[in-house]
NUBA-519766 format. One line per field, with one value per atom (N, C-alpha, C): residue number from 0; x, y, z. Coordinates in pm, whole numbers, plus 50000, padded with zeros to 5 digits. Layout:
BEGIN
pos	c(NUM ...)
c1	c(X ...)
c2	c(Y ...)
c3	c(Z ...)
//
This chain:
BEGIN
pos	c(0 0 0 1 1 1 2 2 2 3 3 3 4 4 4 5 5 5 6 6 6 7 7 7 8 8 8 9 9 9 10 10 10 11 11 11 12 12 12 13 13 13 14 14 14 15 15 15 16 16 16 17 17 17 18 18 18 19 19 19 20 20 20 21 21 21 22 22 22 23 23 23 24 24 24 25 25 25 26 26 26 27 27 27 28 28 28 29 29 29 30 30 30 31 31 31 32 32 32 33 33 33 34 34 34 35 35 35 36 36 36 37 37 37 38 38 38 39 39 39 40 40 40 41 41 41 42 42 42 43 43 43 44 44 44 45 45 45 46 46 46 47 47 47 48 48 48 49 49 49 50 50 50 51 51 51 52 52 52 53 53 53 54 54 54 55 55 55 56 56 56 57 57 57 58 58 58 59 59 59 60 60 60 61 61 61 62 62 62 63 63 63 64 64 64 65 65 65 66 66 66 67 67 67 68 68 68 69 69 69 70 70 70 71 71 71 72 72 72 73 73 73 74 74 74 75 75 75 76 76 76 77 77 77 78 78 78 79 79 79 80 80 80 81 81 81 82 82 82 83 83 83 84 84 84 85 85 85 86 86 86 87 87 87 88 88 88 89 89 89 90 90 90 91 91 91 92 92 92 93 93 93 94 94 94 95 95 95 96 96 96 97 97 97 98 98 98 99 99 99 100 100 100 101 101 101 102 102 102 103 103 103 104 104 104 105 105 105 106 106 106 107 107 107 108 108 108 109 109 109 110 110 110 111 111 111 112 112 112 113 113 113 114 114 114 115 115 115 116 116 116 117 117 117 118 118 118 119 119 119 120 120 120 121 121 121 122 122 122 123 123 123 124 124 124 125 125 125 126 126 126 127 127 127 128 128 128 129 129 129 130 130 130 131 131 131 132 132 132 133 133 133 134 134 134 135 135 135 136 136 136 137 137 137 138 138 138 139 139 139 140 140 140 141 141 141 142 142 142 143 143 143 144 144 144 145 145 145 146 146 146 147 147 147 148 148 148 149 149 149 150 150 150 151 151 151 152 152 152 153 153 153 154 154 154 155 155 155 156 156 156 157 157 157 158 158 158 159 159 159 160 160 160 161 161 161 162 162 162 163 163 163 164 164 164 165 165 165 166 166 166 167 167 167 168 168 168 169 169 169 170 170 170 171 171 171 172 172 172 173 173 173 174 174 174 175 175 175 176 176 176 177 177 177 178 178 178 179 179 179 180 180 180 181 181 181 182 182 182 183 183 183 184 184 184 185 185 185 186 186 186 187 187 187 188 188 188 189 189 189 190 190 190 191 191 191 192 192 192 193 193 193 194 194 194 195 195 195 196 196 196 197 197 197 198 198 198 199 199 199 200 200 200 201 201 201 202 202 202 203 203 203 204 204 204 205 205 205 206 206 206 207 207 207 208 208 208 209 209 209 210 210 210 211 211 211 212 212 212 213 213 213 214 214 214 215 215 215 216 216 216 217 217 217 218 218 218 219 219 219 220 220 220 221 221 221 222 222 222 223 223 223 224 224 224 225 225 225 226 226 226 227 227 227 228 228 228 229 229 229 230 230 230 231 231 231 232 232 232 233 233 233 234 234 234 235 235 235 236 236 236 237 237 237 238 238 238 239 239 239 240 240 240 241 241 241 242 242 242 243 243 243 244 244 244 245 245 245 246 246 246 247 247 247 248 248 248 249 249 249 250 250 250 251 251 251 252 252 252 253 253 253 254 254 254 255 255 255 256 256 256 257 257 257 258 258 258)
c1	c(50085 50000 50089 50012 50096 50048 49920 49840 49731 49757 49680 49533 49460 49274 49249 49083 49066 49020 48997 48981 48844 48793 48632 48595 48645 48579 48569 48650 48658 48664 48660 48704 48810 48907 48998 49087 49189 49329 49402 49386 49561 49686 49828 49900 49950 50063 50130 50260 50270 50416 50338 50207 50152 50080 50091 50074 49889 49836 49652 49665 49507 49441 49386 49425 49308 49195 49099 48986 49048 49087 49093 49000 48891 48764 48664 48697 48616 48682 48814 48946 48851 48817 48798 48915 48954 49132 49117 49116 49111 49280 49236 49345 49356 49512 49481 49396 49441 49311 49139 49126 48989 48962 49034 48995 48871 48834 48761 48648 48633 48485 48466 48536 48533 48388 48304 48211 48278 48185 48221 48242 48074 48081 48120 48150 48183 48130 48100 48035 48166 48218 48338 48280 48385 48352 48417 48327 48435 48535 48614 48740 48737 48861 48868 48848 48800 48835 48916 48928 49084 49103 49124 49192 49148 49086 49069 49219 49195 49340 49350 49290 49371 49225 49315 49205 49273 49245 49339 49404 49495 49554 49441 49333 49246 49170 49171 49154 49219 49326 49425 49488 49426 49503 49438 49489 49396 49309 49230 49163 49174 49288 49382 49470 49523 49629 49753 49879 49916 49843 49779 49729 49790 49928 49997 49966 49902 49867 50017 49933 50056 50147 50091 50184 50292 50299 50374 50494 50392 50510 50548 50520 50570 50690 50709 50782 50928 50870 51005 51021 50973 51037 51162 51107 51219 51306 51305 51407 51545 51445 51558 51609 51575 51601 51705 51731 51830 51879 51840 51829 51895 51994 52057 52220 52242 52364 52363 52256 52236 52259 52365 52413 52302 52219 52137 51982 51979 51792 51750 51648 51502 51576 51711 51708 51705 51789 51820 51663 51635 51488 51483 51379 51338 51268 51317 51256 51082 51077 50923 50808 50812 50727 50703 50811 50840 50710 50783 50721 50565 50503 50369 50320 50341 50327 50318 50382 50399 50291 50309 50179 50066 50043 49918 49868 49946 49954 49927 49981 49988 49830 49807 49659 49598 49563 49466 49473 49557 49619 49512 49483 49470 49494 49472 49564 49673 49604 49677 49810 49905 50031 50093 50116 50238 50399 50460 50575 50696 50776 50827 50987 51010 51136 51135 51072 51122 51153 51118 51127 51275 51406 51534 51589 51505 51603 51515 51583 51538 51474 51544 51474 51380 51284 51140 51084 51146 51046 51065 51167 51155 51071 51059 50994 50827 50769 50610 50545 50683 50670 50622 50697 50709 50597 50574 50431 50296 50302 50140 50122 50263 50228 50196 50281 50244 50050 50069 49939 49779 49815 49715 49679 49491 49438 49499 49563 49597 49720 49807 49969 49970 50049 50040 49987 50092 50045 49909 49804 49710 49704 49618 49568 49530 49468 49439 49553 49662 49717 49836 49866 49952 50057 49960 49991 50051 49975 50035 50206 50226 50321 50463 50449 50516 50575 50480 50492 50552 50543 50608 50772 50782 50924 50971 50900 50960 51040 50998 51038 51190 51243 51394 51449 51419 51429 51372 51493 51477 51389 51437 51316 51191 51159 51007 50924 51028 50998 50974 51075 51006 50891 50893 50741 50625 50607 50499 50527 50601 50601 50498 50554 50520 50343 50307 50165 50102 50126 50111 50082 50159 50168 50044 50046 49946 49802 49770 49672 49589 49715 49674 49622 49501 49437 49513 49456 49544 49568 49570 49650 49750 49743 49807 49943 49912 49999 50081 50016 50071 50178 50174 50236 50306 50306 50413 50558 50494 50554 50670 50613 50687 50783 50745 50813 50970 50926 51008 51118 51056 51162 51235 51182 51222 51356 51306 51394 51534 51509 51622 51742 51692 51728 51863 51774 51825 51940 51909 51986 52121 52108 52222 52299 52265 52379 52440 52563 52724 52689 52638 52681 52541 52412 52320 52380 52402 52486 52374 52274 52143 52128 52218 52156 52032 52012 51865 51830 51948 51928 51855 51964 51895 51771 51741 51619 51491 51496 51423 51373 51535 51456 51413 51399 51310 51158 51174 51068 50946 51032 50983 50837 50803 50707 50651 50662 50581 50474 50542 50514 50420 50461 50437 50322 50373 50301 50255 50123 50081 49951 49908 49773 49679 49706 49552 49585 49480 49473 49542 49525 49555 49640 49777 49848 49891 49852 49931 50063 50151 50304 50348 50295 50394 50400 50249 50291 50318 50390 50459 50610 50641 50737 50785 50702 50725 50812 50667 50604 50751 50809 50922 51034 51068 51179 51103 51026 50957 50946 50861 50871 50964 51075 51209 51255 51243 51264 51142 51053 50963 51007 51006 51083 51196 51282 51424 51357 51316 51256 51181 51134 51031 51126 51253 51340 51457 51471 51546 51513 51369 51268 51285 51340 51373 51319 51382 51309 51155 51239 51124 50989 51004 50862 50771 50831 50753 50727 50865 50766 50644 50673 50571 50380 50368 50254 50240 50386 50352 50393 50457 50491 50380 50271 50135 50099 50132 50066 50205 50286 50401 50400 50347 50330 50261 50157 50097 50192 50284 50338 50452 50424 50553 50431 50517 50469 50412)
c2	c(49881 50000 50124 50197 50312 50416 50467 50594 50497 50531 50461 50472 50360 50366 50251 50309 50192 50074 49964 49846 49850 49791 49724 49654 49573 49477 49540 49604 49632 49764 49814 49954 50060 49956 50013 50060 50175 50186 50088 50047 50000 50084 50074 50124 50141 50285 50265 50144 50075 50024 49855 49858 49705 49635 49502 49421 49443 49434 49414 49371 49305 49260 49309 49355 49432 49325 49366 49259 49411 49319 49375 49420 49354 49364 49495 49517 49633 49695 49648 49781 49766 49717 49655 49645 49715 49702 49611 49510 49451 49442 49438 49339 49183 49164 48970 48969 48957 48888 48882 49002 48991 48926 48854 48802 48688 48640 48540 48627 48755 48816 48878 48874 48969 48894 48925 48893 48832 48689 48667 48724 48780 48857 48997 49033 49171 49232 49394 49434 49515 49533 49602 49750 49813 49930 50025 50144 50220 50223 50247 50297 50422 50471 50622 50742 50785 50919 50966 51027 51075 51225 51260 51403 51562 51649 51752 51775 51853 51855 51991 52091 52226 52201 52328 52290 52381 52412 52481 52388 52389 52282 52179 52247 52159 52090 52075 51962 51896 51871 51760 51709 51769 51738 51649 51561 51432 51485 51411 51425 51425 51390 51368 51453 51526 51632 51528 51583 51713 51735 51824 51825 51868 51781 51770 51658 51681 51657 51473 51404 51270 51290 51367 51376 51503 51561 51639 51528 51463 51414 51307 51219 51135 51207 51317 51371 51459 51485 51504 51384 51300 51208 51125 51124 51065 51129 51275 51360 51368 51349 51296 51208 51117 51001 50963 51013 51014 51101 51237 51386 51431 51400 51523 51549 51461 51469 51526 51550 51604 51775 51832 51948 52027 52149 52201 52166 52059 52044 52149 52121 52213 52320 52324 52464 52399 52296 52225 52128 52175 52139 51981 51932 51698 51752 51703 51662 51695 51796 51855 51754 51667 51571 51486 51412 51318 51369 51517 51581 51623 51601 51617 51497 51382 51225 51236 51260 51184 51280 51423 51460 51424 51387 51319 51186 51125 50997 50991 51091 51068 51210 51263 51332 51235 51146 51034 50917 50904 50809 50866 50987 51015 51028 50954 50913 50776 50721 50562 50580 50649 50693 50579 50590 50469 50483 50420 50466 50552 50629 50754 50669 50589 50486 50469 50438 50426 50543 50658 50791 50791 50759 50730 50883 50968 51115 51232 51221 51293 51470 51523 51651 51658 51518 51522 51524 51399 51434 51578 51649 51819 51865 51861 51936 51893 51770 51729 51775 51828 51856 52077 52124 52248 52237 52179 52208 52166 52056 52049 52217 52232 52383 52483 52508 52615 52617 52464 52467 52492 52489 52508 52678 52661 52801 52901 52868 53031 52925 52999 52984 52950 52870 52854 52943 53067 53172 53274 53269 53286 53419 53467 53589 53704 53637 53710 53761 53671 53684 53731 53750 53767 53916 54028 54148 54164 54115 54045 54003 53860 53829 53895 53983 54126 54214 54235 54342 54261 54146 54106 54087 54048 54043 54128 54304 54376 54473 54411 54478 54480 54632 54606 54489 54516 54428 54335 54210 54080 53986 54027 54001 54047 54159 54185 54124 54141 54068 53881 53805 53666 53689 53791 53754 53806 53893 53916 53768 53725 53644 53527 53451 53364 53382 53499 53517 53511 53556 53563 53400 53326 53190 53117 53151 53111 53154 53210 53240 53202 53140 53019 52929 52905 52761 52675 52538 52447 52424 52349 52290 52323 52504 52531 52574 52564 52576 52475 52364 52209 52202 52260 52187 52288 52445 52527 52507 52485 52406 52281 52133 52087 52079 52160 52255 52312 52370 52470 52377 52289 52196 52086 52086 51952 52066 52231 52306 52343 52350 52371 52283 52114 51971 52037 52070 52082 52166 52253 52400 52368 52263 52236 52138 52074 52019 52051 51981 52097 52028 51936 51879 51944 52006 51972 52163 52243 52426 52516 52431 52580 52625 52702 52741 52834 52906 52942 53074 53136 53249 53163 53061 52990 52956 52867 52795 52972 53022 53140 53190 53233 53239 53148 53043 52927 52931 52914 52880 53001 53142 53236 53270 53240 53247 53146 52989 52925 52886 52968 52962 53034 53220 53361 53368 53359 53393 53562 53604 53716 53764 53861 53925 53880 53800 53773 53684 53595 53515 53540 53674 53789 53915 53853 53998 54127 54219 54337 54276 54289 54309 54360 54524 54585 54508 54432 54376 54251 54151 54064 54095 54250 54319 54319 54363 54459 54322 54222 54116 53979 54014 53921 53891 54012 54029 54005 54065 54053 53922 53836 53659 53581 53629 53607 53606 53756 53821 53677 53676 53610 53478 53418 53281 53307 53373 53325 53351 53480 53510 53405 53325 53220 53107 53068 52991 53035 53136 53224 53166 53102 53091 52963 52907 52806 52684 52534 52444 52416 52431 52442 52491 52587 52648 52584 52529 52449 52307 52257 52101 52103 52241 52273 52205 52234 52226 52076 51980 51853 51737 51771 51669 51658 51676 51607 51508 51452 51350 51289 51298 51295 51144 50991 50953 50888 50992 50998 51030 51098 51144 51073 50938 50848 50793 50795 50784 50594)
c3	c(50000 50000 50000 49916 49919 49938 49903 49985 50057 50266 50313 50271 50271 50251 50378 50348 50458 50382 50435 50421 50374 50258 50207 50291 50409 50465 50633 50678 50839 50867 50743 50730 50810 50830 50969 50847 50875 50778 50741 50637 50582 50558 50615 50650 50532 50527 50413 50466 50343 50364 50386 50428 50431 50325 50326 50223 50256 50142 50114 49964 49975 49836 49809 49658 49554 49443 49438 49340 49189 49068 48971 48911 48972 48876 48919 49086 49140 49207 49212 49288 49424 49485 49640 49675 49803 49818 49991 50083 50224 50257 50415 50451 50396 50423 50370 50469 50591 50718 50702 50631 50608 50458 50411 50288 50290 50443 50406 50447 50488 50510 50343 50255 50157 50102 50033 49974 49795 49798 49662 49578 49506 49373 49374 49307 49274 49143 49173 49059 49010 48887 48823 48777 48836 48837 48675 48674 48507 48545 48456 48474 48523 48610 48679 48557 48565 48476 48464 48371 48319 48369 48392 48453 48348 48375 48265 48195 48023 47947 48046 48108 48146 48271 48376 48459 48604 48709 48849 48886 48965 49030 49142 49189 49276 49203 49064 48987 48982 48997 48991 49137 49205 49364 49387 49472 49572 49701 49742 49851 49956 49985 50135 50115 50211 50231 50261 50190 50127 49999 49974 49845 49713 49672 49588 49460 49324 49178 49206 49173 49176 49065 48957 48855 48880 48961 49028 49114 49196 49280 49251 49106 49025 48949 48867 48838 48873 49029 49126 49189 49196 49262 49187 49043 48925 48897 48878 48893 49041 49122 49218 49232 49200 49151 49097 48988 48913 48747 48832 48785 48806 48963 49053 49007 48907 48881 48697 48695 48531 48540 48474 48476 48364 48374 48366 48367 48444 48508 48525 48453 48423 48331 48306 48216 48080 48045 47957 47852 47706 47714 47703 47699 47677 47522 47455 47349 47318 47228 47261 47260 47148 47086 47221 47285 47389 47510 47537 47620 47616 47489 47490 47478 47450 47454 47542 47689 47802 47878 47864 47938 47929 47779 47724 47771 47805 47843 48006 48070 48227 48234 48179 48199 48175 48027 48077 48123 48206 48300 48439 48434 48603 48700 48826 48949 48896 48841 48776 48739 48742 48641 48615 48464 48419 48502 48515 48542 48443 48518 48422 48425 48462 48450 48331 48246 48067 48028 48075 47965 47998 47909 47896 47921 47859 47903 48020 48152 48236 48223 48122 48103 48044 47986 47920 48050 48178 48299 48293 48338 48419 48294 48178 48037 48080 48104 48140 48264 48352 48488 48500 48355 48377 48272 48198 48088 48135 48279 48334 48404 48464 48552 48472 48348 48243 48199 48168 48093 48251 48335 48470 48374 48440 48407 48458 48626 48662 48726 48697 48814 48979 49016 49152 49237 49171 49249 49169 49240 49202 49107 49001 48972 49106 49195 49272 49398 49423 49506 49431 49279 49257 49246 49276 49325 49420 49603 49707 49711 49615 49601 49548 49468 49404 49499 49548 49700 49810 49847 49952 49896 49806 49765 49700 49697 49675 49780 49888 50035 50053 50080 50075 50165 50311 50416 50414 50411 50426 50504 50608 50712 50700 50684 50654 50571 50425 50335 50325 50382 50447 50535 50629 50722 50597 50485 50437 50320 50271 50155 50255 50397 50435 50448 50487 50520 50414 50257 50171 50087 50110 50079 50175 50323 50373 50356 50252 50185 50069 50033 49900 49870 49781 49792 49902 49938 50011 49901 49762 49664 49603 49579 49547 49684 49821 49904 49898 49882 49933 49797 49701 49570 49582 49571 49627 49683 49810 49950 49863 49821 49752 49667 49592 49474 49510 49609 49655 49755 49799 49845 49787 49684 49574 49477 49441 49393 49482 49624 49750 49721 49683 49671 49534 49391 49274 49280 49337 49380 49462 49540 49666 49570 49419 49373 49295 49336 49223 49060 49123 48936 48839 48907 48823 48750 48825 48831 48814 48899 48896 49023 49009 49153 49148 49288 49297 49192 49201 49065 48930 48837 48805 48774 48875 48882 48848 48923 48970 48816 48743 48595 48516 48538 48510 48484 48683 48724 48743 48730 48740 48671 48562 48466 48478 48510 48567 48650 48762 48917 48930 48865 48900 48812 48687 48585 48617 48554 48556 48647 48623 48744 48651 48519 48451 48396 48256 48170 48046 48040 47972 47950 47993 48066 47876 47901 47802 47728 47654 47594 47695 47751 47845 47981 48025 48148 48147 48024 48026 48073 47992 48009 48157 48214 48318 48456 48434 48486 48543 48437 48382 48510 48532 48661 48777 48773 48925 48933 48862 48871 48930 48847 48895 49051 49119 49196 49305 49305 49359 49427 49327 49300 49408 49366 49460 49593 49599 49796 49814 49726 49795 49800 49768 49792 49862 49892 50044 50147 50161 50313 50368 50487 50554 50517 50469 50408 50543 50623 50799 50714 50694 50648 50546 50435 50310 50408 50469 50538 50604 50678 50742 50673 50526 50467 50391 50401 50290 50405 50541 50598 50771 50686 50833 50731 50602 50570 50465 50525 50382 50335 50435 50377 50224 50219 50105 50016 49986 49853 49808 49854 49841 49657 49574 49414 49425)
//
């Protein structure tokens, strides 16, 4: 087991990390022990639905907190995996074609994900990983909060500026907090290695337009312009801020985000 559920038959938790039986036919998941209360027949259920092609991030989050998208934490998890020694992660592009196959494939996959162990070149994972976030209707950081976010990391003082960024973050959908939060600690990870050479400047212009994006659906020429640095600027102050603070939001349930 890997995200605890409870049991079809006793309905007590199954643990992560413990052995249970699944019925293929109706995804009924028991303990072995209760296998002889399980009821014979079974009715087979549809298949899960497939995931919207664009959509907020609380469409794609799970129902149990941390509320981090699996294809998020399928994708850093492979990257750490055996990413950390690849010299320009996430700057360096995966193969475009590859990279829209595989999003395509893991959107109508759903929760179900194939495994990302065949995709042979690691920057298609970081490339499927930065194109589900691109393609989300509004950016982590919200349209609405994204003024907020500008202003807290435009504060000369450091300190001030972490206490408004942090309050600021704690304002955010939970989904989009929880995947934030992750993000930002899975980027700390990328950042602290010599071989991958991004550090947080780096990453920041990366991730900057990802993350930040704009105050609309719709931003002007001039306020793509404008928009651009500040993103930037964002990003790093939000990776300035103690890893303490992001566990804070993904580790009351972290066994869930084991892929």
């Amino acid at each position: 087991v890997i995200r605890p559920e409870p049991c079809g038959v006793c309905g007590s938790r199954i643990r992560f990390g413990k052995t249970a039986i699944k019925c293929c036919q109706c995804h009924l998941l028991l303990h072995t022990k209760c296998r002889e209360q399980c009821p014979s027949l079974c009715t087979p259920r549809p298949h899960h639905h497939a995931w919207p092609c664009e959509g907020v991030l609380a469409d794609f989050a799970p129902s149990t907190p941390p509320l981090v998208p699996t294809l998020v934490v399928q994708c850093v998890t492979e990257v750490e995996m055996r990413g950390l020694t690849e010299t320009g992660l996430y700057r360096v592009p995966g193969a475009e074609q590859l990279v829209r196959e595989w999003k395509r494939k893991l959107l109508r996959a759903g929760g179900a994900l194939p495994a990302l162990s065949s995709v042979t070149d690691i920057h298609v994972v970081c490339g499927v990983l930065k194109d589900f976030l691109r393609g989300l209707k509004e950016p982590l950081v919200t349209f609405s909060l994204h003024p907020a976010f500008l202003r807290a990391a435009d504060i000369p003082d450091d300190a001030a500026s972490d206490t408004a960024l942090r309050h600021v973050v704690c304002k955010l959908p939970p989904a989009n907090r929880d995947t934030l939060a992750f993000l930002m600690l899975h980027l700390l990870k990328v950042s602290c290695s010599p071989d991958c050479k991004m550090d947080v400047l780096n990453l920041s212009r990366v991730f900057g337009p990802t993350l930040v994006g704009h105050s609309s659906a719709n931003p002007t020429p001039l306020a793509i312009m404008e928009d651009t640095p500040q993103q930037c600027k964002v990003v790093a102050r939000l990776l300035s801020l103690p890893p303490s603070f992001w566990r804070g939001f993904v580790e009351t349930e972290q066994e869930n985000l084991v892929p």
